[in-house]
C-alpha positions in Angstrom: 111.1 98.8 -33.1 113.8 97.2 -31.7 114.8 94.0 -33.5 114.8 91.8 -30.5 111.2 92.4 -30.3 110.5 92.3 -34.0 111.9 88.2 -33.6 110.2 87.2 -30.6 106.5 88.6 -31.1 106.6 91.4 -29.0 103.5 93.5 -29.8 104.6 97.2 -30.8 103.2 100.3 -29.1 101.1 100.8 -32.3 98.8 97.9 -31.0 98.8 99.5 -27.4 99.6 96.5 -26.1 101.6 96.5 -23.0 105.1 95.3 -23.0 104.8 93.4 -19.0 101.6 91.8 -18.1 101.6 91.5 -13.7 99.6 88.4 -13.4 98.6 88.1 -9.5 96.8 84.9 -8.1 94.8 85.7 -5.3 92.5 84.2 -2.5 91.5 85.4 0.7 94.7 87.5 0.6 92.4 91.0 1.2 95.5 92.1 4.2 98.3 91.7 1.3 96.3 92.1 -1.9 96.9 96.2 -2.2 100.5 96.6 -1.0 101.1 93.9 -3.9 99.4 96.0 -6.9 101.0 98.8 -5.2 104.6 97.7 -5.6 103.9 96.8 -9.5 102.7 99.9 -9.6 105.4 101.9 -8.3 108.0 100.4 -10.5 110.0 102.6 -12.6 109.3 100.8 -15.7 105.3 102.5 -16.8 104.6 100.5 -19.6 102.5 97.4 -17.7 99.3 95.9 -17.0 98.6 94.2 -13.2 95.9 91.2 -13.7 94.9 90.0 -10.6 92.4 86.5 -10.7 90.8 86.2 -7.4 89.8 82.7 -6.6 86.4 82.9 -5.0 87.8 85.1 -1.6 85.3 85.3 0.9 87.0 88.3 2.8 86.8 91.9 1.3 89.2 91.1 -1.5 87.0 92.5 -4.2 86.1 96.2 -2.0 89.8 96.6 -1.9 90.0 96.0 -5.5 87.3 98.0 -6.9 89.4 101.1 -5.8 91.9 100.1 -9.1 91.4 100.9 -12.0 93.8 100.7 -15.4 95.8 99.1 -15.8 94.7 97.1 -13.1 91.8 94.3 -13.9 90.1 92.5 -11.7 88.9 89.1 -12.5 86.6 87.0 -10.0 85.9 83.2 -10.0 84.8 80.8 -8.8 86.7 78.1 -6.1 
């Protein structure tokens, strides 16, 4: 493990913990929603997890999120 992570708390791979966490805020955003967990996605860089916290969207913002799965999550709430 690489001492810069060993000093700041990074988790190691051992834990399975991933080393980027995506955290994307959403609401009503259904147009733009997959073309932004898409580019995450398509990054180079694998070892990540995309968290996107809808807001209480009243468009179809969770049907074009339940095609995701890890390591996207979907969390709902309410506005």
């Amino acid at each position: 493990m690489a001492s810069w992570r060993r000093d700041y708390g990074v988790a190691s791979r051992d834990r399975m913990m991933p080393t980027v966490s995506v955290v994307i805020p959403t609401y009503n955003a259904s147009r733009y929603i997959g073309m932004a967990v898409e580019s995450v996605l398509d990054q180079s860089f694998r070892d990540v997890e995309v968290i996107v916290v809808d807001d209480g969207s009243t468009d179809d913002t969770g049907a074009v999120m339940s095609k995701y799965g890890p390591p996207v999550r979907y969390l709902r709430q309410e506005n």
